[in-house]
N, C-alpha and C positions, 0 to 999 in steps of 0.2 A: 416658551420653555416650561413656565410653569403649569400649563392646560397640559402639555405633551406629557411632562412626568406624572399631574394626577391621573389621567388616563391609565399610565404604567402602574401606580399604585393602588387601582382599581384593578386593573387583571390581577395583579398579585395578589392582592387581597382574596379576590374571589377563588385565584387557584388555589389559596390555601383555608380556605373555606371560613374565612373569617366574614362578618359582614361589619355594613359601613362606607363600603368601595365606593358606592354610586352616591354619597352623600355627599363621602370626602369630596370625589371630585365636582358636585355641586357647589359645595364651599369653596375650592377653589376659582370655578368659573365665576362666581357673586364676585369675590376678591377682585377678581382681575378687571370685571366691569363695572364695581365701586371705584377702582383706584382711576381705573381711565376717565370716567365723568367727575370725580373729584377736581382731577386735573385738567382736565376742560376745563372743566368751571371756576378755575382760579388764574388760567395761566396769566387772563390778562393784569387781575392785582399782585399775581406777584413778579412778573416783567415790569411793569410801573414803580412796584416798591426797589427793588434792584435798579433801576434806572436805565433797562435794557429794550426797551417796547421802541419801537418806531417810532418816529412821530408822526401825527397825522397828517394826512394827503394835503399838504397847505402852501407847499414851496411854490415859486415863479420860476421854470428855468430859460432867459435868454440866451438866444443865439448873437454872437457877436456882443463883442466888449468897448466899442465905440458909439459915436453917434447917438443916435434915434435907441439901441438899444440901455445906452448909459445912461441916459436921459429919464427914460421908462425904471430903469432899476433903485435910479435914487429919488421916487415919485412912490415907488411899491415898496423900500426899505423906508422910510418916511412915513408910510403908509400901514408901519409893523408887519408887512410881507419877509417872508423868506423870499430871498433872492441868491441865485448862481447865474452864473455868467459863462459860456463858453463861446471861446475863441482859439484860433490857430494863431493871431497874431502875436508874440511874446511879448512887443511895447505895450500893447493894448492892453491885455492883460494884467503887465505888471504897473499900470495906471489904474487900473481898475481895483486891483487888490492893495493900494496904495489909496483910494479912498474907503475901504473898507470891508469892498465886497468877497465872497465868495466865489472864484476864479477857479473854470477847469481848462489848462490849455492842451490843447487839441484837434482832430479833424472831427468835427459833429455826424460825420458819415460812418464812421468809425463805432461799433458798439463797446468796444471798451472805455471810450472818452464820455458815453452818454452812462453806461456805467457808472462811472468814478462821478460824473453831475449828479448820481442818485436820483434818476428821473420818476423813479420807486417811488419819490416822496414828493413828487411837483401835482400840482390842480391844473397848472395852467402853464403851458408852453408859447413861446413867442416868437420869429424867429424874426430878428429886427436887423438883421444887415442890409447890405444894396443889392443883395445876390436874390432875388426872387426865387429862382428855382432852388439854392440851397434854402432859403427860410419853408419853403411848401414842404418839402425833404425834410427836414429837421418836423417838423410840424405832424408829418405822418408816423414819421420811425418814433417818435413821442407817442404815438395815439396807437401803433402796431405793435411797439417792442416793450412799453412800461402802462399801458394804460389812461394813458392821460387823456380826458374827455374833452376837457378847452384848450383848444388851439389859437393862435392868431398869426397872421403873415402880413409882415410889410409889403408894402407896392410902394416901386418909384414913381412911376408914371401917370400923372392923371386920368382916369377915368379907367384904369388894369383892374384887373380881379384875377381873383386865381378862382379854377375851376374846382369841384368839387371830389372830382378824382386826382388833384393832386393833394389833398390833403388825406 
């Protein structure tokens, strides 16, 4: 808005034979490309000082709120790990957020549940249920829909792997 009006206040200028037009709107355009790398260049001290900045990419999010996954989450929170936990089970769940942790209940196939997990803020995705193919699933939609570089997937079975197209 403000390049678009100095503009107009350079034609004006000139129509009325005044000069300065092509300054003014010089000074304008300085302004407006001080003010933008100003503000680049601070956004991140003053989101910090506000308390409003992200935290850094550092959380753990498990799949499944039982077993092998509970296990792992009070080993990573012990360990000063951010940990969440999703699950569709509501017992499991509400045992799990009764020891302390960070609980999304949910369908992990579901992008609004992995949403609300803030997978935005996970390093490392884990998908610890009995279900193999949903822990490889949980493990991609991590690494395709938020970014998450480290993955891990449970196997039940002695000597299983998952392949590298399902992550």
């Amino acid at each position: 808005v403000a390049a678009a009006a100095a503009s107009l206040v350079e034609t004006a200028m000139e129509q009325s034979g005044l000069a300065g037009g092509r300054e003014v709107r010089a000074l304008v355009f300085l302004v407006i490309a001080s003010t933008v790398l100003l503000n680049g260049a601070s956004a991140d001290l003053v989101a910090r000082a506000l308390g409003v900045r992200l935290p850094d990419r550092d959380g753990v999010a498990l799949l499944g709120a039982d077993g092998l996954a509970l296990l792992l989450a009070r080993v990573l929170r012990d360990a000063g790990r951010r940990v969440v936990l999703i699950d569709a089970n509501p017992e499991q769940c509400q045992h799990a957020e009764r020891e302390g942790f960070a609980v999304v209940f949910g369908n992990a196939r579901e992008d609004r549940t992995l949403a609300r997990a803030r997978l935005e803020q996970a390093a490392i995705a884990v998908g610890g249920t009995a279900n193999e193919e949903a822990n490889s699933l949980f493990a991609r939609e991590a690494r395709e829909l938020f970014g998450v570089t480290e993955r891990y997937v449970a196997v039940n079975r002695e000597g299983a792997g998952v392949t590298a197209s399902l992550l």
